[in-house]
N, C-alpha and C positions, 0 to 999 in steps of 0.2 A: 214486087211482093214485099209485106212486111217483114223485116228481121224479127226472126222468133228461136229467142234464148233459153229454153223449156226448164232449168230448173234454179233460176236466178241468178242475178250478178254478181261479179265477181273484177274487183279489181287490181290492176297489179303495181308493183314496188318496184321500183329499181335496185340490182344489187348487181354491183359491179362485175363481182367473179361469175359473174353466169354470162356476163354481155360479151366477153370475146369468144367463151364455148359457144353461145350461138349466131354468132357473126353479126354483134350489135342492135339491141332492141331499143335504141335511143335513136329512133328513124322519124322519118315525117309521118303526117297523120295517116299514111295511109303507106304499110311498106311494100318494097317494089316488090317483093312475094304475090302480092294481092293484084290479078290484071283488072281489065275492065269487066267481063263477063262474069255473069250474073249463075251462080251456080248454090246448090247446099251441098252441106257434108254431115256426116253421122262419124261418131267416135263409138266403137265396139271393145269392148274390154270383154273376157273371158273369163272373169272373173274381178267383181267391181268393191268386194265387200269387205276392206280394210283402211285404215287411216291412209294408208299408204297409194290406193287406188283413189280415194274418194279427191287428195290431196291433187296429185296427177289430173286428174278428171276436170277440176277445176282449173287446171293449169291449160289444160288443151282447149275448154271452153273459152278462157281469157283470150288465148291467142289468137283463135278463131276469128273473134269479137273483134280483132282489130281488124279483120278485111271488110270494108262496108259489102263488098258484091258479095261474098257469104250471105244469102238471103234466107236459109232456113238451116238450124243445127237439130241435130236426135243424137242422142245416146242409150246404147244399150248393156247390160248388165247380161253375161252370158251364167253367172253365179254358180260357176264351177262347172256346169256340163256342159260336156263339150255337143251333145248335142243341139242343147239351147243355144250355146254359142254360133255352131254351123246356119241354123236355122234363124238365127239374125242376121248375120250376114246375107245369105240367099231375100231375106224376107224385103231387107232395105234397097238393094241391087233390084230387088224387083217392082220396088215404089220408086223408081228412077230417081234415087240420090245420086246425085253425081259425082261425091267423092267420099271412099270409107277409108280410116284410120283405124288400124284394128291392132290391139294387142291378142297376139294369138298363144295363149297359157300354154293350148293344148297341141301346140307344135305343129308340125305334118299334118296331123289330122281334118285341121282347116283348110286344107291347100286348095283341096278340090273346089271346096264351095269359093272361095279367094278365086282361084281361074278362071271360075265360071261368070263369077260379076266383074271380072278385069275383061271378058271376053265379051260381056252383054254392054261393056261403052262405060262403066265405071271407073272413075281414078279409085286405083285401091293400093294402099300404102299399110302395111303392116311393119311393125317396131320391136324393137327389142329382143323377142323371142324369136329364135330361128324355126321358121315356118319350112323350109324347104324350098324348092323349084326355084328360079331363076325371073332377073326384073325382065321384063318386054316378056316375057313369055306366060307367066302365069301370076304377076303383079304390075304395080307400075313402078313402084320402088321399096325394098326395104332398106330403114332405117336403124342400123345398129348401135349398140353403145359399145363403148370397147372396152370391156371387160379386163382384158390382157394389160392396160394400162394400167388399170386399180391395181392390180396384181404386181406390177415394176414400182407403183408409188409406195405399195407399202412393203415391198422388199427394202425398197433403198432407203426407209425408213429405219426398218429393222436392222438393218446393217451399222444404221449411223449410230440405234442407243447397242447394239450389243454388237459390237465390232468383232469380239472372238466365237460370237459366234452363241447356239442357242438351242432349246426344244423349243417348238412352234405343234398348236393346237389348232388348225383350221376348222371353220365347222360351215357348212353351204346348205343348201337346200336338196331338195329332193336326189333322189339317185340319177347318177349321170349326166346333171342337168348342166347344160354348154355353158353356163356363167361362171360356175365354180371350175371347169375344167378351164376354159380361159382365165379367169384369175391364180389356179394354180400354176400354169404357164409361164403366167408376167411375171407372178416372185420366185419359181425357179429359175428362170434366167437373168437374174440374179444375184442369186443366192446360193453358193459353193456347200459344199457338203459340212462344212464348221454348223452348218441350220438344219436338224436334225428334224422332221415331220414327224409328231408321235402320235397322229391319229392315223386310222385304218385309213387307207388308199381307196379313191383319191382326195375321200374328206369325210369328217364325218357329216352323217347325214339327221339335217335337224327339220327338214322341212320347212325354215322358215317359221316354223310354230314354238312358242315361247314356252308349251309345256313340256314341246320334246326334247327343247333346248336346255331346260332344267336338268331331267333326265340322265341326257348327254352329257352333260358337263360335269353332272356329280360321278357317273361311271368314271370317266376322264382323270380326274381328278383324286377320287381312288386309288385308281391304278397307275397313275405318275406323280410321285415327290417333287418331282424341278418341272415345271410350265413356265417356260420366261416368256413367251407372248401368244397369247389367244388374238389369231385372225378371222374374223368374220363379215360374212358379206352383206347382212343385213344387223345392224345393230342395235334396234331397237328390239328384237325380238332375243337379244342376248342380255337385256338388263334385268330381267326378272330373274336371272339364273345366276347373276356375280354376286348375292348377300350367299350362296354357297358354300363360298372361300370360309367366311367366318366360321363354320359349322367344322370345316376342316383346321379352325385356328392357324390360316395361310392368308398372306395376303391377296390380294388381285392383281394377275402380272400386267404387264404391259399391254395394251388392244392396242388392233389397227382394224377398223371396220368400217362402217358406213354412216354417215349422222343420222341424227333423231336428236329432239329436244329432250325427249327422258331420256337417252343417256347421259349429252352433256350435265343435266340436272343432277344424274345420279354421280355423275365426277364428281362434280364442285359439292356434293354433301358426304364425299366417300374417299376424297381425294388424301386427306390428313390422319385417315388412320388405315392408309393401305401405302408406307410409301414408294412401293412397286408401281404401281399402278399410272403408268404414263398411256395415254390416250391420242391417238392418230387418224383423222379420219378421210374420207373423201366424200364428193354429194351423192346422196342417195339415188340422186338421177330422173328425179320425179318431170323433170324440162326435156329428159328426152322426147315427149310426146311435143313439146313445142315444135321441134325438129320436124317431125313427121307431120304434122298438122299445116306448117310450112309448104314440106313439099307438096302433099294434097292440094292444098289452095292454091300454090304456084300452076301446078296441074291442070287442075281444073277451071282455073277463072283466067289464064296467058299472063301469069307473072312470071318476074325473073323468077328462073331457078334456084336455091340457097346453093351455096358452092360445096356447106361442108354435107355431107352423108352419114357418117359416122359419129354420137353425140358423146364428148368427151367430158366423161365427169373431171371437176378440178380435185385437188387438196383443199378441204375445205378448213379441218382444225389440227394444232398440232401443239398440246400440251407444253414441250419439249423448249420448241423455238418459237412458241406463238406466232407463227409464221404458216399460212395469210394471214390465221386470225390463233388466238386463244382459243380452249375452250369456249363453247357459250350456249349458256341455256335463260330461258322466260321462264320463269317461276308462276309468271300472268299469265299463261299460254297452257294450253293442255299438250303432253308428255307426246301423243300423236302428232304432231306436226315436224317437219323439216327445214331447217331456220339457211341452209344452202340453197332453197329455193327460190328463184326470181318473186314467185309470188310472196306478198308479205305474212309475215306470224298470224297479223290477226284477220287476216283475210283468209288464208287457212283454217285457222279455229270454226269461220265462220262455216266452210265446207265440210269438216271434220263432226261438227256439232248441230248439223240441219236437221 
């Protein structure tokens, strides 16, 4: 069967700090993930419709690309309902694709239809979002990030610029969501009580979205005189709410969050008239789907299995010590893209901009 790549190519860059998080992608042409048998696979997101997904999406396609027996790829876009989502999953399991990758938004609620195409002979590997149920019984494997780690990285950051200690502004996404409760885990253990939490328990709740982030942060900000560092777990959707500080005649304290091209951007143009403003990050994580796409194709085609299970975002920028790297933004690049990512800037742009 012809290889059919259905929404264009896409190809990738080497950057070093991705290659030991995923157990080296400087392999032969053909990696031991990838057996002989001749199988397809669909990637299902739950929702597909942000820089952030579209970036991912390409990253999964890329890797896919490198199993020649991969003979036919689909993706589909569940665009927030979770209906729509269920109903792709069942629809693809039932065109006998033999391996799905599924980011499942909408939690638990996918399981069922997840069980039911792991039960009909599908490899089905669902990532990142804790779906429920257990591998061998109602998947084949999920693949988590570890959350909990971001949370120790940018404790022990915190610690190193404000040693005595601090108010801290966390701000996550939706109510109750397992990513902000794992990352508030990894920087309280930690972090001794000298680091004071001055948002509502167990975070404040921004959704991810950049107008409620505004919002958010100018209540915040309001109501506390001393914020010595704003932690947040998606950081692009925290840059359109930091020109706030100014309006408060405050400067912008210290971040630890996630990367994005507009915010290093918005550092290096903001950096010299805030001098608070020290900036920490880790990778946004867009390569965990590489991970999982891995083990799918390991799965389904008799390749080695990947050893690691769990996709460990690095430390990716750190103002402070320039250690891995400096700040860094493309000023050539659009403000959507993730410069931590294996895939390169402008192969991104290309995803980002189709």
């Amino acid at each position: 069967m012809k290889l059919s790549f259905r929404k264009g190519g896409v190809t990738l860059a080497a950057a070093s700090v991705m290659l030991a998080v995923l157990g080296g992608a400087a392999m032969a042409d053909t990696p031991s993930w990838c057996g002989p048998k001749k199988a397809s696979l669909a990637l299902l997101d739950g929702f597909g419709g942000n820089s952030w997904r579209l970036v991912t999406t390409a990253s999964g396609k890329a890797e896919a690309a490198l199993c020649p027996s991969i003979t036919d790829y689909e993706y589909a876009d569940g665009q927030g309902n979770t209906q729509k989502a269920i109903s792709d999953i069942k629809s693809f399991a039932a065109k006998g694709v033999n391996a799905l990758v599924v980011f499942g938004d909408a939690g638990p609620a996918v399981l069922p239809a997840l069980t039911a195409a792991y039960k009909a002979g599908s490899v089905v590997v669902p990532y990142r979002v804790d779906v429920g149920g257990e591998a061998g019984k109602n998947y084949t494997k999920f693949i988590g990030s570890s959350f909990k780690d971001d949370g120790i990285s940018w404790g022990n950051w915190i610690k190193s610029i404000l040693p005595d200690g601090g108010n801290l502004l966390f701000l996550s996404g939706p109510a109750g969501n397992s990513q902000g409760l794992d990352e508030l885990a990894g920087m309280k253990s930690v972090l001794d009580d000298k680091y004071k939490f001055i948002n509502p328990e167990p975070f404040d709740v921004t959704n991810w979205d950049p107008s409620l982030t505004q919002q958010v942060l100018s209540a915040e900000i309001a109501k506390n005189p001393k914020i010595d560092v704003i932690v947040s777990d998606f950081g692009p959707s925290l840059v359109g709410a930091l020109p706030v500080f100014k309006k408060f005649n405050r400067s912008i304290p210290a971040i630890a969050t996630s990367d994005g091209n507009s915010l290093g951007c918005f550092w290096t143009d903001n950096v010299k008239d805030n001098p608070d403003f020290k900036l920490f990050t880790v990778a946004t994580g867009n390569d965990n789907v590489r991970l999982a796409v891995r083990w799918a194709v390991a799965e389904a085609t008799g390749g080695t299995l990947p050893t690691e299970e769990i996709f460990k975002a690095p430390v990716f920028e750190d103002s402070v010590s320039g250690k891995p790297s400096a700040v860094q933004c493309r000023k050539d690049l659009p403000g959507s893209i993730y410069l931590s990512a294996v895939m390169s800037g402008d192969d991104q742009a290309k995803a980002v901009n189709k």
